[in-house]
FIMI-840762 format. One line per 8 residues: number of its first residue (from 1); their letters; for each residue x, y, z of N, C-alpha, C, O. Coordinates in pm, 1 decimal, always signed. Layout:
# residues N
NUM	a	X:Y:Z:X:Y:Z:X:Y:Z:X:Y:Z | ...
# end
This chain:
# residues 81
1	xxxxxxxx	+82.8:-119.0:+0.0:+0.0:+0.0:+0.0:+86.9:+124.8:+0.0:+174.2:+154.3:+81.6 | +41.4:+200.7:-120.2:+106.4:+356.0:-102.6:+74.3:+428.5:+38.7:+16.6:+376.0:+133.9 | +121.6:+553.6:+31.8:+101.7:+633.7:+150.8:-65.3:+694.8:+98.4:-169.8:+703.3:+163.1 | -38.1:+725.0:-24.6:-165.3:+820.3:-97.1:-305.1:+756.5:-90.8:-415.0:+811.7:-95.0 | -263.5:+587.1:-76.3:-387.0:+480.5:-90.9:-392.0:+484.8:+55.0:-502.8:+447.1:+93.2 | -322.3:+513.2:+141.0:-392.4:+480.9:+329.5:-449.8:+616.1:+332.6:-554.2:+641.8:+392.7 | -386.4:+695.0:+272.7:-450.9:+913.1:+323.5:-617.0:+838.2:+294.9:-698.7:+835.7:+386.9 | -656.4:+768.6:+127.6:-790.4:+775.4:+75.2:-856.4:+680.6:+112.7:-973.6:+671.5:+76.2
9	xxxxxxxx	-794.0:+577.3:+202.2:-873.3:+481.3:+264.2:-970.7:+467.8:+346.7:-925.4:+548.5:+427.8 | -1078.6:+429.2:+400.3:-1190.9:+450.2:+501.1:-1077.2:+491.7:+627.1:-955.3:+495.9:+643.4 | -1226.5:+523.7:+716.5:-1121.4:+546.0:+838.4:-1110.7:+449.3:+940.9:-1067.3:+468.6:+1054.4 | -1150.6:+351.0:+895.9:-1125.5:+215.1:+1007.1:-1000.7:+184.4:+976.6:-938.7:+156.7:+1079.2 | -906.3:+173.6:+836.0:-822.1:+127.7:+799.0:-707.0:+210.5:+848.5:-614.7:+153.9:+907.0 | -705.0:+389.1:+822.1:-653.2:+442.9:+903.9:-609.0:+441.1:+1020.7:-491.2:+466.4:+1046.2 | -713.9:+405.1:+1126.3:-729.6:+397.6:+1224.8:-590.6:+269.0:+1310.7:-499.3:+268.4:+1393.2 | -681.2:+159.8:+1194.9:-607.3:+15.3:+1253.5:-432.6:+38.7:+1201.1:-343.4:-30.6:+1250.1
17	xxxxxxxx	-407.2:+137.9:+1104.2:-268.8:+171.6:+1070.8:-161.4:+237.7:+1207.5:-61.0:+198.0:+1266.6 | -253.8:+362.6:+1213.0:-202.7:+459.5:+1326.9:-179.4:+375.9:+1443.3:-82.0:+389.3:+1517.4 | -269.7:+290.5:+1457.4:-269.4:+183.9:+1624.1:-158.5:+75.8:+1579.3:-105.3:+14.8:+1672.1 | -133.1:+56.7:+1498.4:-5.9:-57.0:+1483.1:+97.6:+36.4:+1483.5:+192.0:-21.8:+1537.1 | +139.1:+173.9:+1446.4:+290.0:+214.3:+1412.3:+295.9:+286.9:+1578.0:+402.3:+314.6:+1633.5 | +167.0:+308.2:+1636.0:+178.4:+368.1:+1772.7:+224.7:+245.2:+1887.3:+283.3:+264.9:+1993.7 | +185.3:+131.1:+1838.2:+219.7:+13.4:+1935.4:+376.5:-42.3:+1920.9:+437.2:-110.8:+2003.2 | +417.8:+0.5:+1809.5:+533.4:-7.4:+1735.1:+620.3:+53.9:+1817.0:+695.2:+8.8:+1903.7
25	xxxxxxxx	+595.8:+188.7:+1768.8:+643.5:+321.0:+1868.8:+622.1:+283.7:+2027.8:+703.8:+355.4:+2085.4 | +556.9:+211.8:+2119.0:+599.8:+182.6:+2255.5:+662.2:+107.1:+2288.9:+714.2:+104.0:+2400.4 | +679.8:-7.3:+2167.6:+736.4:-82.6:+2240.7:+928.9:-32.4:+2200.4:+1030.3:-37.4:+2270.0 | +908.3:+4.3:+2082.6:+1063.9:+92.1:+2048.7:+1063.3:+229.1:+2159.1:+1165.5:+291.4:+2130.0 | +1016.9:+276.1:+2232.7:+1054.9:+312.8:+2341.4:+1069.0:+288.4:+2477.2:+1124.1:+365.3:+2556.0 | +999.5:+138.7:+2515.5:+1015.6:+66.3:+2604.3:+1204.8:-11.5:+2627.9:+1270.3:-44.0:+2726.9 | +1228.3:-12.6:+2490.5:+1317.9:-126.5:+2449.9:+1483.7:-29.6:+2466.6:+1600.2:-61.2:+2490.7 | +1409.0:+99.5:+2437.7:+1510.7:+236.6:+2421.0:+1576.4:+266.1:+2632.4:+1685.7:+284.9:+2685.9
33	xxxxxxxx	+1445.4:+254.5:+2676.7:+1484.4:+255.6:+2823.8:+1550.3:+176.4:+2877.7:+1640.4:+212.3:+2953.5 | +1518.1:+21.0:+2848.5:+1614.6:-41.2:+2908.0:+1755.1:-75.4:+2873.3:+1833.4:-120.1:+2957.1 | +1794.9:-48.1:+2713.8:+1883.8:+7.4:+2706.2:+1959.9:+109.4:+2785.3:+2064.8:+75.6:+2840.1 | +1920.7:+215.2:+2793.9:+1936.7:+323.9:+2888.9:+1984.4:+270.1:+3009.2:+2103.8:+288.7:+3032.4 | +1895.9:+187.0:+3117.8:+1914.8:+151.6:+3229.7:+2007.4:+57.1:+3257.2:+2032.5:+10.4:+3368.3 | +2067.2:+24.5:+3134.3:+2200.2:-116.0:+3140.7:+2277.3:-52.3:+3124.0:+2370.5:-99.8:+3188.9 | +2320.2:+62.3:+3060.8:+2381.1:+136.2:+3040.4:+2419.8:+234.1:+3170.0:+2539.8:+241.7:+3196.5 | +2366.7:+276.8:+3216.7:+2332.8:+326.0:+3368.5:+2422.9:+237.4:+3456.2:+2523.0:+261.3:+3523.7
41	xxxxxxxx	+2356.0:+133.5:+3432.7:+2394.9:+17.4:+3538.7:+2604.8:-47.1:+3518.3:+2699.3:-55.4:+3596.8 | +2585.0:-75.6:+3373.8:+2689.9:-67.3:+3383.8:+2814.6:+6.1:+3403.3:+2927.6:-28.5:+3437.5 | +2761.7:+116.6:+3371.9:+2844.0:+280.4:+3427.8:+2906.0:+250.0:+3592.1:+3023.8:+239.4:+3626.2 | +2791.4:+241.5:+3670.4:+2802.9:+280.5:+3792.8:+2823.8:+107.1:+3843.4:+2758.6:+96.6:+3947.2 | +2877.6:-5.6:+3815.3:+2941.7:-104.2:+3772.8:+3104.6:-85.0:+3760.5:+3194.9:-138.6:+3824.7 | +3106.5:-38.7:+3709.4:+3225.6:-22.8:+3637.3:+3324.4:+104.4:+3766.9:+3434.3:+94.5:+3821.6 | +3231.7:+196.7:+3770.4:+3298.5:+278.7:+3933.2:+3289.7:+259.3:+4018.0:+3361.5:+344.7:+4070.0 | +3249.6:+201.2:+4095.8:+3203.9:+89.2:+4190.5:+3352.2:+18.2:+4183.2:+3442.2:+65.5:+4252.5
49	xxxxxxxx	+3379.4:-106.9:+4090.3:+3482.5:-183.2:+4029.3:+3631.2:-79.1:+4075.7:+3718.0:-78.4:+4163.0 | +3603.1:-22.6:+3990.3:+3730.7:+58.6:+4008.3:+3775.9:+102.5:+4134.2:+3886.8:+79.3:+4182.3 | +3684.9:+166.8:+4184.8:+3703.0:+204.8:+4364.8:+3812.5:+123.5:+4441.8:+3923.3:+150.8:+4488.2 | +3716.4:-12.3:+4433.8:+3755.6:-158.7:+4467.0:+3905.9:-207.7:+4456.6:+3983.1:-254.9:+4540.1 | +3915.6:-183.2:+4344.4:+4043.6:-201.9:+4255.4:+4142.7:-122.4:+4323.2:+4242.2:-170.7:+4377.5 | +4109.1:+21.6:+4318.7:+4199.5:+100.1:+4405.1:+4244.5:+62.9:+4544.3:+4359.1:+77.3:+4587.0 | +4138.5:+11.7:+4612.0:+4152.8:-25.0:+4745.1:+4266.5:-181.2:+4731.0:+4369.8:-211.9:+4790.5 | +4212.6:-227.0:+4660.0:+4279.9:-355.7:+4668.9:+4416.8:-367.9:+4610.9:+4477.8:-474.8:+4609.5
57	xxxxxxxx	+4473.6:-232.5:+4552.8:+4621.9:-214.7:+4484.5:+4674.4:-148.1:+4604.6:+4796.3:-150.2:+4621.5 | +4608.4:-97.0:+4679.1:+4683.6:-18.1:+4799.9:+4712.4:-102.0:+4950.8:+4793.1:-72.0:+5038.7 | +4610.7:-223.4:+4945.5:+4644.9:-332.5:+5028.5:+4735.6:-403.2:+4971.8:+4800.5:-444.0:+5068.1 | +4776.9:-439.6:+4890.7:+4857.0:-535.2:+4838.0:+4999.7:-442.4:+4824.2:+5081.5:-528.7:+4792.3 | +5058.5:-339.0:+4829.7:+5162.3:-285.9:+4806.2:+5171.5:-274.2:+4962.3:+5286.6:-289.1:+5003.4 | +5051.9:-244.8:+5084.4:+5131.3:-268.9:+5219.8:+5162.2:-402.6:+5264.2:+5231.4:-419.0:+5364.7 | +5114.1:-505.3:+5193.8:+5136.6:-660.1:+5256.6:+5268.7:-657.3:+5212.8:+5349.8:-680.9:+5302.3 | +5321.2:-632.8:+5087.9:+5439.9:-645.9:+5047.8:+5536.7:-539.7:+5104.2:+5643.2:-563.6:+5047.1
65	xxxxxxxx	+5551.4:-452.5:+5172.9:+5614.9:-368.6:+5249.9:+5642.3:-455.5:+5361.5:+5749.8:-510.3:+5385.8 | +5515.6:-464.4:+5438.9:+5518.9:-582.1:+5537.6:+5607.8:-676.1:+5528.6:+5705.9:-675.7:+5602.9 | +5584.6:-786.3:+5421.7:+5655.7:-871.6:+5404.3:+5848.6:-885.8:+5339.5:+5928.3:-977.7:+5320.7 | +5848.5:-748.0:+5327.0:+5980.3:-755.3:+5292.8:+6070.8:-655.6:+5442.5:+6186.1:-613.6:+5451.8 | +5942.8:-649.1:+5545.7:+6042.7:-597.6:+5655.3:+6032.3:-728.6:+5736.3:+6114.3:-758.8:+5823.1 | +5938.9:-795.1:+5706.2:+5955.0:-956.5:+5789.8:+6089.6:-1023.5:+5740.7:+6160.3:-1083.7:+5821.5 | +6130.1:-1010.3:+5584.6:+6237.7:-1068.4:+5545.9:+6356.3:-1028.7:+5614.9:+6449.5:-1100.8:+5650.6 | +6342.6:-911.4:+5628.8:+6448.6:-828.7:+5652.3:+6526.6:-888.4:+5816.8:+6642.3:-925.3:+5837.3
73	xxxxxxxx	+6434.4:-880.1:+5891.9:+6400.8:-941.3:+6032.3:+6451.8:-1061.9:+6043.5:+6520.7:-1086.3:+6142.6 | +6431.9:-1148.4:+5958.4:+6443.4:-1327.6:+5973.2:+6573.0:-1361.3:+5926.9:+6648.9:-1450.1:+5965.6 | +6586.1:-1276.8:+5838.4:+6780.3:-1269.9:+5798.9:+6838.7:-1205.3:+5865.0:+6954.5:-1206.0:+5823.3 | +6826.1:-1124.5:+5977.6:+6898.8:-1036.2:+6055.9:+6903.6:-1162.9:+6184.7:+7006.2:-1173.2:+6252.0 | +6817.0:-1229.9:+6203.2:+6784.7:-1328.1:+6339.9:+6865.3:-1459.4:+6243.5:+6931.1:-1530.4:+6319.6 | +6869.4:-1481.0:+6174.5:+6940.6:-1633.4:+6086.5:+7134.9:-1590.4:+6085.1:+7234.0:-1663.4:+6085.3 | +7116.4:-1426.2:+6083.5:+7275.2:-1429.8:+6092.9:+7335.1:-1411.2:+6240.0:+7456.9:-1405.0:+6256.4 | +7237.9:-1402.0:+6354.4:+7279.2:-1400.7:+6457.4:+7277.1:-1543.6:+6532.3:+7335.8:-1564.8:+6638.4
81	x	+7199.1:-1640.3:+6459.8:+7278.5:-1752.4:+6477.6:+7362.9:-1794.2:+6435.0:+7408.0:-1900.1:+6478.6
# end
């Protein structure tokens, strides 16, 4: 069907046109949001993550401080035997 043949068509046919491209249209904006909201989600995912990350690079560089003054210690006590 042309566009020119739906303009001259009864108006039931109209009608049942407009209600399919409008149902069309909700659900392509339903589909648009949750896009959106994964998007969202994974954002604040992802900084969250990172935070984490930070925290857990800054524990791990004091265990190893730690552990290389324990070394330090156990070879100082191994040469005094």
């Amino acid at each position: 069907m042309e566009i020119t043949e739906i303009a001259n068509s009864s108006p039931e046919i109209l009608n049942g046109v407009i209600t399919t491209v409008g149902k069309i249209g909700l659900w392509l904006q339903a589909i648009g949001i949750l896009v959106v909201i994964t998007i969202l989600a994974t954002i604040v995912n992802f900084l969250t993550n990172k935070k984490r990350l930070k925290e857990i690079i800054q524990i791990k560089s004091k265990v190893n401080s730690i552990e290389k003054k324990i070394d330090k210690l156990l070879k100082k006590e191994k040469k005094k035997n």
